[in-house]
C-alpha positions in Angstrom: 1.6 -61.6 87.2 1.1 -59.6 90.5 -0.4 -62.6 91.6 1.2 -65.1 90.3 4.5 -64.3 91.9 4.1 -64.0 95.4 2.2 -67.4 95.2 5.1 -68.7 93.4 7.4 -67.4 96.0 5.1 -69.1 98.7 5.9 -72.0 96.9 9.0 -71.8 97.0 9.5 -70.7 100.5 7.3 -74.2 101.6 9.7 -76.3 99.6 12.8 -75.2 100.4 11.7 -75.1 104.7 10.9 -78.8 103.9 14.1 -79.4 102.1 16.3 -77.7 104.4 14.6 -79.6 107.7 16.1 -83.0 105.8 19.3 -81.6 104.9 19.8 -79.8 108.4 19.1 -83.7 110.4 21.7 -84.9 107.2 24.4 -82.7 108.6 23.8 -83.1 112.6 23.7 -87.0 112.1 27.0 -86.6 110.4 30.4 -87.9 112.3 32.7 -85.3 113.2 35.3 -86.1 110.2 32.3 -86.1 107.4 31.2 -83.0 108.4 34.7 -81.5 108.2 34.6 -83.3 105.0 31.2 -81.8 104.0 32.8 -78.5 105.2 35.2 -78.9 102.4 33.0 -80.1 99.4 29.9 -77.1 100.7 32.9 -73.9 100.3 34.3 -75.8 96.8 31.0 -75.4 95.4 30.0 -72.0 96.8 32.6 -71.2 95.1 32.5 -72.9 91.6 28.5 -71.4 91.6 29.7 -68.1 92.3 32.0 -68.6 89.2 29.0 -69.3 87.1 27.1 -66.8 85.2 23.8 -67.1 87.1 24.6 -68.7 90.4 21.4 -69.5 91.9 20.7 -71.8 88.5 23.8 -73.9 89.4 23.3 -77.6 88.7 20.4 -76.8 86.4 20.6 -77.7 82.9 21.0 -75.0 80.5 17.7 -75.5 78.7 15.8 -75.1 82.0 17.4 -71.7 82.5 13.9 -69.9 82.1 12.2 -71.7 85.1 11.0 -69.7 88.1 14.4 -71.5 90.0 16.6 -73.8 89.0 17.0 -77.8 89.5 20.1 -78.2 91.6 18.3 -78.0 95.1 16.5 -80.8 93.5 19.1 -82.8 92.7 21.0 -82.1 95.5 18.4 -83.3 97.8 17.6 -86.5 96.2 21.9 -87.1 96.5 21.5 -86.5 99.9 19.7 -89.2 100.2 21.0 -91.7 98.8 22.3 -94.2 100.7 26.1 -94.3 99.4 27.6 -91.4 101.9 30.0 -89.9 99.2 26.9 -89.1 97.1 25.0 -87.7 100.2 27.9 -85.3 101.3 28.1 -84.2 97.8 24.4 -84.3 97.4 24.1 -81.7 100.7 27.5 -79.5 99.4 25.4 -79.1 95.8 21.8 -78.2 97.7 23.9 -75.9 100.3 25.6 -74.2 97.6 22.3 -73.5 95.4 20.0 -72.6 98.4 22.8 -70.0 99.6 23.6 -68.1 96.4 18.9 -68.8 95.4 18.1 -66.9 99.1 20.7 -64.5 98.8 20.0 -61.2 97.0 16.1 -62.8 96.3 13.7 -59.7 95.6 11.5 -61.9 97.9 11.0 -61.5 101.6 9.3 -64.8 102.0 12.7 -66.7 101.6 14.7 -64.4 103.8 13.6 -66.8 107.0 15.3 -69.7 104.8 18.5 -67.7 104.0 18.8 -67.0 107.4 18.5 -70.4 108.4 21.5 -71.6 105.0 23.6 -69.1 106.7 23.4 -70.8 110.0 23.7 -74.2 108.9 26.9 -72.5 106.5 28.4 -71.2 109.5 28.4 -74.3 111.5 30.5 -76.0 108.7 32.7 -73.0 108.7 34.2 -73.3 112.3 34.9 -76.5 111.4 36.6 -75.9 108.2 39.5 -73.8 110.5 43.2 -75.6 110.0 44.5 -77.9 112.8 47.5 -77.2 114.5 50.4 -79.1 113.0 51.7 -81.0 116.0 55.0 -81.2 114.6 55.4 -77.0 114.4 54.0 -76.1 117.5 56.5 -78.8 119.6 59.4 -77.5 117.1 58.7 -73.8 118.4 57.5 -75.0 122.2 61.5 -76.5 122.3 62.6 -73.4 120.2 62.1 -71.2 123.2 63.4 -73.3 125.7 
């Protein structure tokens, strides 16, 4: 099993570079308002993942709970490519979501690199994901002062 693993993890480490190059030229071919879209969708299901009782195994059917990772990078990818955009932002939001919560605490250093790289792509979103100013308050207290 010693050597089983770390070829696993190898494995793993290959796919999910491959995965993430696709879902990375997904996101930076976005237009600005489907990316503040995507924004929105990738934190909802952060969240609904980190609400389930093994989040890394998000989006993976409950009998397939024993394989070495789950299936909802999987099936996220294959969304993201699909060629209806709605299924493709969802598609990146659920692979996003998986890859984050699969990379975080893994007891393997070999997917650090692509945790590092989740985190980046999670933080671009994030900036965009900041409220607008509400044109309507900020001329209300502009004439409030004057």
């Amino acid at each position: 099993m010693r050597l089983l693993s770390p070829a696993i993890a190898f494995f793993r480490a290959h796919q999910l570079t491959r995965q993430l190059r696709e879902i990375e030229r997904c996101v930076r071919a976005l237009p600005q308002r489907s990316r503040t879209q995507l924004s929105v969708l990738t934190l909802r299901e952060i969240g609904q993942a980190a609400r389930s009782e093994f989040p890394h195994l998000y989006g993976t059917a409950p009998e397939a709970r024993y394989l070495p990772w789950g299936q909802g990078t999987a099936a996220g990818y294959e969304r993201a490519r699909s060629d209806n955009p709605e299924v493709a932002l969802r598609g990146v939001a659920l692979w996003l979501a998986v890859a984050y919560h699969e990379t975080k605490h893994s007891p393997q250093d070999r997917l650090l690199p692509q945790h590092r790289q989740v985190l980046q792509l999670l933080t671009e979103l994030k900036r965009l994901h900041r409220p607008t100013v509400d044109p309507v308050k900020s001329w209300m207290s502009a004439s409030a002062s004057a």
